[in-house]
N, C-alpha and C positions, 0 to 999 in steps of 0.2 A: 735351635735345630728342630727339636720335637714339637716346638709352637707351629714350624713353619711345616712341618709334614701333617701336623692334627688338620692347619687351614686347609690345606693341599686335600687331605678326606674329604673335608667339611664340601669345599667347591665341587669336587665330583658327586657327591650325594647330592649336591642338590640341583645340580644338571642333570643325573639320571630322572631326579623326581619331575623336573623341565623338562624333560623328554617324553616320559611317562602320559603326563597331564596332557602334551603337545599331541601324543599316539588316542589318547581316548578321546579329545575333541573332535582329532580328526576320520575318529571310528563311529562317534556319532552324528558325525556331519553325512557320512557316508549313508548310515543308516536311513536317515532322514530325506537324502538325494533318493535312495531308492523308494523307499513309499511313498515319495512325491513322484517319481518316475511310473510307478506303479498305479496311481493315483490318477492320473494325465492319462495311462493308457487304456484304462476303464472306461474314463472320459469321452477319450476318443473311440472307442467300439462302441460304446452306446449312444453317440453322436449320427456314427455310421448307418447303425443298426434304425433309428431314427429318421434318418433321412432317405432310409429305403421304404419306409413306411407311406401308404396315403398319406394325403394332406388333411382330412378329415378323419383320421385313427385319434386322436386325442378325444374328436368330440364322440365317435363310438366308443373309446373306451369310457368317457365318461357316463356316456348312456349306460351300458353295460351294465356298472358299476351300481349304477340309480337303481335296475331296475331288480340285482341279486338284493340289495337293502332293502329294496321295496316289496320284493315276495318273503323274504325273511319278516320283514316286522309284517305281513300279514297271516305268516303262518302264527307269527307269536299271539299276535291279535283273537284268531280264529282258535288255537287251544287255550287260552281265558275265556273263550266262548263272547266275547267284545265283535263289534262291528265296525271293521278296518278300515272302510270310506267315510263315515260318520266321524271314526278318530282324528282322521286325516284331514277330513274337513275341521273339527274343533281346533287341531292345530298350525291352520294357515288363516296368513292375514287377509284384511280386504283387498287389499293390494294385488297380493298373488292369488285370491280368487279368481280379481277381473280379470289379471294379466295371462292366468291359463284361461278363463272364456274367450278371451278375444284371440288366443293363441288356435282354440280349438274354431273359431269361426274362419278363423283364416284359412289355417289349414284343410278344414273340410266344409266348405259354406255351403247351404242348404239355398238351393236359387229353385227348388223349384224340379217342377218334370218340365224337360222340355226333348228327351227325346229315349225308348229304349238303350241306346248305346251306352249313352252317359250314365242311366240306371246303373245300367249291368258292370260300369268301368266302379263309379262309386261303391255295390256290395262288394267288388270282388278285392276292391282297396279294402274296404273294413272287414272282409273275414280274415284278407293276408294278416293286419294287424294284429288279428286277435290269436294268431298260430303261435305258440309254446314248444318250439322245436325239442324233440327227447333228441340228446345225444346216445344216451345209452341203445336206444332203440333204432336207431337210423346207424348205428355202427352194426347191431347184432343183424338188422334186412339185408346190410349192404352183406356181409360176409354170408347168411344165407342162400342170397340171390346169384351172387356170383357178377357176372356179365350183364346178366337180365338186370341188374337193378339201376345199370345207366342208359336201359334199352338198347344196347349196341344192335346192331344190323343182324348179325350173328345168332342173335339171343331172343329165345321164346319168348315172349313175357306175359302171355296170354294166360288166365287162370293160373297165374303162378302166388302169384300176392292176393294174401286174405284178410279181408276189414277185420281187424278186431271189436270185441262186446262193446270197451268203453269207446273207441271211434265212432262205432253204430250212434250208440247216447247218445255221444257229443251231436251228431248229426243232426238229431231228431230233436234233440232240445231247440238247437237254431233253429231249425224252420219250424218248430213251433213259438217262438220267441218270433220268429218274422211276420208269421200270421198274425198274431199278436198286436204287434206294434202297426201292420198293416190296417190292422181296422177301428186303430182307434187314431192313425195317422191323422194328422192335420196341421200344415204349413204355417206356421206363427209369422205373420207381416210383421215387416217393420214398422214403426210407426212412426211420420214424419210431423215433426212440430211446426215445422216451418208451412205445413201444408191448410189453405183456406179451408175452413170448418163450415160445411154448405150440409148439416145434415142435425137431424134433433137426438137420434137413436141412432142404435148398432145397427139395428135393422135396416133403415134410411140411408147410411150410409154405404151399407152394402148394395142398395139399389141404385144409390147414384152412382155408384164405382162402373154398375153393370150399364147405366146409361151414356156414362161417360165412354167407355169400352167400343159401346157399338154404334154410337154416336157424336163422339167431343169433335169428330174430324168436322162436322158440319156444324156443328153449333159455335163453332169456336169465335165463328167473327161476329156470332150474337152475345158472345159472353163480351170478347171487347169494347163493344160498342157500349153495353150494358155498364161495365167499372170506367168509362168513357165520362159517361153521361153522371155517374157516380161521384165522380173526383170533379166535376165541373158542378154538377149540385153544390158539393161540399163547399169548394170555392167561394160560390155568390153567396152561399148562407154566411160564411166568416165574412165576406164583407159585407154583407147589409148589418150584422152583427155589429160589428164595429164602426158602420155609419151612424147607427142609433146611438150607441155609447159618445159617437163623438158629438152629434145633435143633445144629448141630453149632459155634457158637458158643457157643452155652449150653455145651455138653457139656464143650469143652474147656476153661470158665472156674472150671467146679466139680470138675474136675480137681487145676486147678493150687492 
């Protein structure tokens, strides 16, 4: 009788401890559903939040991103007292040399004057670039200005905004920098390989450019005739060339 009630314990403890085991699995399963649940719905808002987004926000935020590194390691640069474009050049390869020249030719190709407008489109593209918007400073105008500083209809704005010292600089330095570059300007041609070499000198060839210019429309069926007469020269000399070769074949066979 006492064997059979000790079993009788025995069984109950150890289905309590089987119920036990069966209660924290399934506390941790729980656990687990919810931070996967939790997980998914992060997921999902910043899928949302993503898709509300332009289409080209990745590659601005990437630029962004280039270009806070890139003022940062040239402040670093500049208090070692180092030179940040020279660093910058030592450590880029051939490769990405070319690939930013031909990058920068694309984007901004140098064809030449061919009319004020396109002047004036081209500086006003390279000063936008060169603008370093202050946030600090465009929040404190906006909140000085009030109305006036989005021009509303309503709002003065006339002698209300005053250039600042370092603005003036900056000013002054570019159009001294434009001057600059204005007088020592001079359009680097491309130079075509593939182009007939009719000239002995730099000189010479600048003159034939300018003959060509203001004259190639008329001359031009002289030039054909001329590489005409040329390539039919050529001709008869390789065959009389090699009528001799075959007479002095003959000659030497009946020789021997």
């Amino acid at each position: 009788m006492e064997k059979e009630i000790k079993e009788i314990e025995k069984s109950q403890v150890s289905l309590k401890e089987k119920q036990a085991e069966r209660l924290k699995r399934l506390r941790d399963i729980q656990v687990k559903f919810n931070e996967a649940r939790q997980i998914n719905h992060q997921a999902f808002v910043e899928e949302v939040k993503i898709s509300k987004l332009p289409s080209n926000w990745g590659a601005k935020k990437r630029k962004a991103e280039w270009i806070l590194n890139d003022e940062l390691r040239r402040k670093e640069a500049e208090e070692k007292g180092g030179d940040y474009e020279r660093l910058k050049l030592l450590n880029m390869t051939a490769i990405e040399a070319e690939n930013l020249l031909n990058k920068k030719k694309k984007k901004n190709p140098d064809q030449g004057f061919a009319d004020y407008e396109q002047a004036t489109a081209r500086q006003y593209n390279r000063l936008v670039r060169q603008i370093k918007p202050n946030r600090e400073e465009y929040e404190r105008q906006k909140q000085l200005l009030g109305n006036a500083f989005y021009g509303d209809r309503s709002a003065v704005s006339q002698n209300v905004y005053k250039d600042s010292k370092e603005g003036i600089n900056r000013m002054v330095e570019d159009l001294q920098k434009q001057i600059a570059k204005r007088e020592k300007y001079s359009r680097r041609r491309a130079h075509n390989d593939d182009a007939d070499i009719d000239f002995i000198n730099e000189r010479n060839m600048k003159f034939n450019k300018k003959l060509e210019r203001f004259y190639g429309e008329y001359t031009l069926e002289i030039k054909q005739n001329l590489e005409r007469d040329k390539q039919i020269r050529t001709v008869y000399e390789d065959n009389v060339n090699s009528y001799k070769d075959k007479i002095l074949i003959a000659s030497i066979k009946i020789r021997s």
